[in-house]
C-alpha positions as CSV (number, residue, x, y, z in Angstrom):
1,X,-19.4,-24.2,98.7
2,X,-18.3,-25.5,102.3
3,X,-21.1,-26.1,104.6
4,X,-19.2,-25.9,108.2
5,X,-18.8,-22.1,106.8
6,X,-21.6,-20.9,108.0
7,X,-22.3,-21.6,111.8
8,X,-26.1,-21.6,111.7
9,X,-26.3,-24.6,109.2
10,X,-24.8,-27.8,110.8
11,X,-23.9,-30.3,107.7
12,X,-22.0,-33.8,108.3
13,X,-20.3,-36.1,105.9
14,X,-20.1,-35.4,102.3
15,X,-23.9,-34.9,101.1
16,X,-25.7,-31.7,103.1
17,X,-27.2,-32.6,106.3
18,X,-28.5,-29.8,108.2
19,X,-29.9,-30.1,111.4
20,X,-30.5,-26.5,112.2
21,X,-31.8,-23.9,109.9
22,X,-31.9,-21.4,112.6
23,X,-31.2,-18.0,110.5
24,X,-32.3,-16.3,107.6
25,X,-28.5,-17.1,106.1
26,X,-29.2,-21.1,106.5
27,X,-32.1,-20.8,104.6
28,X,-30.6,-18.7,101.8
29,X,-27.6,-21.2,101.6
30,X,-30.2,-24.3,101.3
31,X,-32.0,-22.7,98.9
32,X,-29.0,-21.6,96.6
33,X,-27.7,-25.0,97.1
34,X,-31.1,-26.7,96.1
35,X,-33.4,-24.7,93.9
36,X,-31.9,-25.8,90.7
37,X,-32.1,-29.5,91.7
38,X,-35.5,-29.2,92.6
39,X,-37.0,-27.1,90.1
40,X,-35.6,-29.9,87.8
41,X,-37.1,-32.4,89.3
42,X,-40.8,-30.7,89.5
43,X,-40.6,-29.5,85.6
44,X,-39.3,-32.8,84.7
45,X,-43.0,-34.0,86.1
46,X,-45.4,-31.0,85.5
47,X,-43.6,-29.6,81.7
48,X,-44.4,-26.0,82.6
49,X,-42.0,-23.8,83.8
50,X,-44.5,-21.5,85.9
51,X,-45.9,-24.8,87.8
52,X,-42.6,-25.7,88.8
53,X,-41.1,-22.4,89.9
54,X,-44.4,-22.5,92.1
55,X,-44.0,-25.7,93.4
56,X,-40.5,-25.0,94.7
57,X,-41.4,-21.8,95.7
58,X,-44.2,-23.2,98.1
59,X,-41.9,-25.6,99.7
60,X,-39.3,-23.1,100.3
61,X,-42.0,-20.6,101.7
62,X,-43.2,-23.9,104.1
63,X,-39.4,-24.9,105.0
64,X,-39.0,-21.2,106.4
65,X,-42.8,-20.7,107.8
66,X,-42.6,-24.2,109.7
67,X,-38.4,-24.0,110.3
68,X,-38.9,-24.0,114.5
69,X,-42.1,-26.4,113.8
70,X,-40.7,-29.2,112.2
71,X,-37.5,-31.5,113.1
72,X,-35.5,-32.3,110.0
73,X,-32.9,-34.7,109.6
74,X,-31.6,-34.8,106.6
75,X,-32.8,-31.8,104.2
76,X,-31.9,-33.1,101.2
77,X,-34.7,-35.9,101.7
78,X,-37.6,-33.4,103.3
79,X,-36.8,-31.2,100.2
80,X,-37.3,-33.6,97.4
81,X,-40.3,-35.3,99.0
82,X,-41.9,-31.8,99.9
83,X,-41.7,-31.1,95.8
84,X,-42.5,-34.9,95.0
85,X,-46.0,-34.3,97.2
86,X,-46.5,-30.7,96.0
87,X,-46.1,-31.9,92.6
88,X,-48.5,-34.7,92.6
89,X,-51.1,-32.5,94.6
90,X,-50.7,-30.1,91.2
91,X,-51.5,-33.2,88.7
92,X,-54.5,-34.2,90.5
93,X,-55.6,-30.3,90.8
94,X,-55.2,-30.4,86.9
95,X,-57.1,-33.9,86.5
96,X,-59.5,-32.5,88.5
97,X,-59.4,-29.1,86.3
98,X,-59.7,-31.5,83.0
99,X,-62.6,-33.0,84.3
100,X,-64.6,-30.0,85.2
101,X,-64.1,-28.4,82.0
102,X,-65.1,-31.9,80.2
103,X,-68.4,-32.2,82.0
104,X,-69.2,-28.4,81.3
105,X,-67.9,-28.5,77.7
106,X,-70.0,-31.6,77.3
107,X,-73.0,-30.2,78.6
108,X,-72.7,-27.0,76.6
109,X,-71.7,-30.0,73.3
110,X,-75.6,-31.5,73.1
111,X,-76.4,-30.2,69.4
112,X,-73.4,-30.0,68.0
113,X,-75.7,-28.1,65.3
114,X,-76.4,-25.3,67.6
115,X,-72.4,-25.2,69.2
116,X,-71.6,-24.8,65.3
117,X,-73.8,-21.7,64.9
118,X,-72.8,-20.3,67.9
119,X,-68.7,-20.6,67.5
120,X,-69.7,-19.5,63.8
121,X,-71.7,-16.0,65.1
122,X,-68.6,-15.6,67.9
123,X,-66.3,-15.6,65.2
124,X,-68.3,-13.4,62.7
125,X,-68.6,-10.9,65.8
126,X,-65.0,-11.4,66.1
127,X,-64.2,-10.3,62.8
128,X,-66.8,-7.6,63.1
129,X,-64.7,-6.1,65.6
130,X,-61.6,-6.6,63.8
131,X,-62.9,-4.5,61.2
132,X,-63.6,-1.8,63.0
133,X,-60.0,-1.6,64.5
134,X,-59.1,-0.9,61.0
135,X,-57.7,2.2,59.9
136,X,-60.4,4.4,58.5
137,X,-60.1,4.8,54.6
138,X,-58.7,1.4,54.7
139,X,-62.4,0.2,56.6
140,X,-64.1,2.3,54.3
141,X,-62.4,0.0,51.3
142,X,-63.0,-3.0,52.5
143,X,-66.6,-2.1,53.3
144,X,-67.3,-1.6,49.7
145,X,-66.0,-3.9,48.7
146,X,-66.8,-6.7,50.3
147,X,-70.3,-5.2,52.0
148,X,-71.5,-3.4,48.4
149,X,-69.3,-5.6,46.1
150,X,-67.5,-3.2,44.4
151,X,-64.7,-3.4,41.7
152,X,-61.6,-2.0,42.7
153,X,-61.7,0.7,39.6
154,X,-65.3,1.6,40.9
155,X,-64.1,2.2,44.5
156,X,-61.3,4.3,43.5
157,X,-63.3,7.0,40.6
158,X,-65.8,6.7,44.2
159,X,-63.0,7.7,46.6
160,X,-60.6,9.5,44.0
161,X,-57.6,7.5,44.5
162,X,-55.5,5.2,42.5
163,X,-56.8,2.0,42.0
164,X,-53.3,0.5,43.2
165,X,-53.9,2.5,46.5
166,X,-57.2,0.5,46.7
167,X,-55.5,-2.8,45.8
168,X,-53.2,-1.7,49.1
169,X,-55.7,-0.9,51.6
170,X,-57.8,-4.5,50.7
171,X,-54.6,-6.4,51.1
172,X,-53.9,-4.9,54.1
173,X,-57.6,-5.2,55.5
174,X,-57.6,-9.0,54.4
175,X,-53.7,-9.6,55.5
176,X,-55.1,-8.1,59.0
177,X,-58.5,-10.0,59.1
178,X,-56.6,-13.4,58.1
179,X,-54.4,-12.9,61.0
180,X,-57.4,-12.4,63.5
181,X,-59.2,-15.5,61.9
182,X,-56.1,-17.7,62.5
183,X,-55.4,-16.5,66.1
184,X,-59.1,-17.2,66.6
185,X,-59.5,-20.6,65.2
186,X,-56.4,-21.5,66.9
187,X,-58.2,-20.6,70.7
188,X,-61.5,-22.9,69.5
């Protein structure tokens, strides 16, 4: 892409150079040429992809907001420094994030007794929950079985249905349950 193109961005030599980025054009040619490049260089730092986007996207927004404000001689340089600052301003906002949620988390840690009853209730309300989602007959299975500890053959002559129907409806129930257990253990 040849810079002397466009007459609102002013480039010399071989690496981009603008000294004006007096129209909405400039900016969209300085930002096509540099997005990429940058957005590398801030996910190469932060290893999330929505950080990053963010972080180029605020220096864009201030590049256009402060355009008539600032004096810029060499874009290239105001660019990658703007992302550089940006980008370590985001890693102390997450130290700073880390260390909140330590000291609350270590507050709430004292009795690890009582943190162990309470993520075990959570979880058992959890489940509860779960259950109820469940389709009715198949709820109504379950709930024999596992609440009145019934034999399969028992809750079928109960319910007049095959036994293998039962079998079914518990496998689902459990296959369901195991599925919520996992996805909750995995946010503990």
């Amino acid at each position: 892409m040849q810079h002397e193109e466009n007459p609102n961005v002013r480039a010399t030599g071989e690496s981009p150079k603008w000294q004006v980025l007096d129209s909405e054009s400039a900016f969209r040619e300085v930002y096509a040429i540099f997005w990429k490049r940058l957005y590398a260089v801030a996910f190469s730092r932060l290893k999330d992809r929505q950080e990053a986007e963010d972080v180029v996207h605020d220096v864009f927004v201030s590049l256009w907001t402060n355009r008539n404000k600032v004096k810029i001689r060499l874009i290239e340089n105001y660019l990658f420094v703007a992302v550089k600052n940006r980008v370590l301003t985001q890693i102390r906002k997450r130290i700073s994030e880390r260390a909140y949620l330590q000291s609350v988390t270590g507050e709430l840690s004292v009795n690890p007794q009582l943190e162990a009853s309470l993520q075990g209730k959570w979880i058992l309300e959890k489940l509860q929950n779960e259950m109820e989602l469940l389709p009715d007959k198949c709820k109504q299975i379950f709930k024999y079985s596992r609440n009145d500890g019934l034999q399969v053959k028992q809750i079928a002559e109960r319910l007049e249905i095959s036994p293998k129907t039962v079998e079914n409806q518990l496998n689902k129930a459990l296959k369901r349950l195991r599925f919520a257990v996992s996805t909750l253990l995995n946010t503990l």
